[in-house]
C-alpha positions in Angstrom: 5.8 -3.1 -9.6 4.1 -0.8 -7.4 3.2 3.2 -8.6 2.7 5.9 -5.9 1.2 9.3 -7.0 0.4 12.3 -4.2 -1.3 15.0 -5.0 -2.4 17.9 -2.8 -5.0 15.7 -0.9 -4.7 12.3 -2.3 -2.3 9.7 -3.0 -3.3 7.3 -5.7 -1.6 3.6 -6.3 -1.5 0.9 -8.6 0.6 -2.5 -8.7 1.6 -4.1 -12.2 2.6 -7.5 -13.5 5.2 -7.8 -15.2 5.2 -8.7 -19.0 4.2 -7.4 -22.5 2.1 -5.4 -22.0 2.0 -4.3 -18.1 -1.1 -5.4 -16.7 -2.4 -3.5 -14.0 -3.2 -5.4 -10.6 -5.2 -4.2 -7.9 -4.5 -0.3 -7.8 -7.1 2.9 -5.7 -6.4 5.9 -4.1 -6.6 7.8 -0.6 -8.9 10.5 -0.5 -9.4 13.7 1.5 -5.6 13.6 2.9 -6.2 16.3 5.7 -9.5 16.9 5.2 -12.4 15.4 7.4 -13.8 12.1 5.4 -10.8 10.9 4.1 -11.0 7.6 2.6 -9.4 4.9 1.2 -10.7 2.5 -2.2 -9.1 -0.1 -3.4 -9.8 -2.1 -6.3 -8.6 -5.9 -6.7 -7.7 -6.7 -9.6 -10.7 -9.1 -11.8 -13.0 -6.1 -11.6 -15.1 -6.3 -8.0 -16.8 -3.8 -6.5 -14.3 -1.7 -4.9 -13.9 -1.5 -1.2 -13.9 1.8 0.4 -13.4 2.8 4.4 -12.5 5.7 6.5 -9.1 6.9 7.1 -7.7 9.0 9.9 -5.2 10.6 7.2 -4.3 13.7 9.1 -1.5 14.4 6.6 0.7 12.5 3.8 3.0 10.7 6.3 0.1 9.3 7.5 -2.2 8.4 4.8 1.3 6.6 3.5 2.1 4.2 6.7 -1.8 3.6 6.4 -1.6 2.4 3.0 1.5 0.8 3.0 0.4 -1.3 6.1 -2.8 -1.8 4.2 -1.0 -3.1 1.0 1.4 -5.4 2.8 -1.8 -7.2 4.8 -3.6 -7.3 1.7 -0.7 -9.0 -0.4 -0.4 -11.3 1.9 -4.0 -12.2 2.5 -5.2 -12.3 -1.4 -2.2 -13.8 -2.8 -0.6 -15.7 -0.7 3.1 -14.0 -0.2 5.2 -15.3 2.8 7.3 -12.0 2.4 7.6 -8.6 0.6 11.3 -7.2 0.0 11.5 -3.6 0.2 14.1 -1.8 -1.2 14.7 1.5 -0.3 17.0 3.7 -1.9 16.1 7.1 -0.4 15.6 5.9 3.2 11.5 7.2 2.6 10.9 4.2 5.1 12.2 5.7 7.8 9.6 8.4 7.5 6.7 5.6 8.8 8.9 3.3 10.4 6.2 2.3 13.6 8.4 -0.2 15.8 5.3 -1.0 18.3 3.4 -2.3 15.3 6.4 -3.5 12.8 8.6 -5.3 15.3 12.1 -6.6 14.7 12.5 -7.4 10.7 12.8 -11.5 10.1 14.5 -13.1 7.3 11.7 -15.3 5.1 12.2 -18.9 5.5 12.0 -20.8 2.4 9.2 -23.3 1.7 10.1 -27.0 0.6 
């Protein structure tokens, strides 16, 4: 389960498993959202030293498509997921949608 809360400059995230209790997964925060410096931290989940790097986060919109990109290259690089299913009740997606960098949606193809 992903959590998304924006404040008046920041937007801070955390993913949880499943289970009893919830266990929090890798979760940070965007900094500075229209400000000059703003950055992004993330902490993996295992306790690491976070990561932290500059943002062009000009506004919310795009501190958002930044971290959601972010997010979806992590997930797939740290724990191995062929696909992320995004369901979108609101239509919020449409707000970042980015064509030139998304391209056309696939369907996953299951592995044997």
């Amino acid at each position: 389960m992903l959590t998304i809360n924006g404040g008046s400059s920041s937007i801070k995230f955390a993913f949880y498993q499943a289970g009893e209790p919830l266990k929090r997964e890798p979760y940070g925060k965007v900094d500075r959202i229209g400000l000059e410096g703003a950055i992004l931290t993330f902490h993996d989940a295992g306790g690491k030293k976070p990561e932290s790097r500059d943002v062009d986060a000009a506004d919310h919109k795009s501190a958002v498509k930044f971290l959601i990109k972010q997010i979806i290259g992590r997930g797939t690089r740290l724990y191995g997921k062929d696909y992320f299913t995004i369901y979108d009740f609101v239509k919020a997606t449409n707000h970042f949608s980015d064509p030139e960098w998304d391209g056309e949606p696939l369907e996953p193809e299951p592995k044997d």
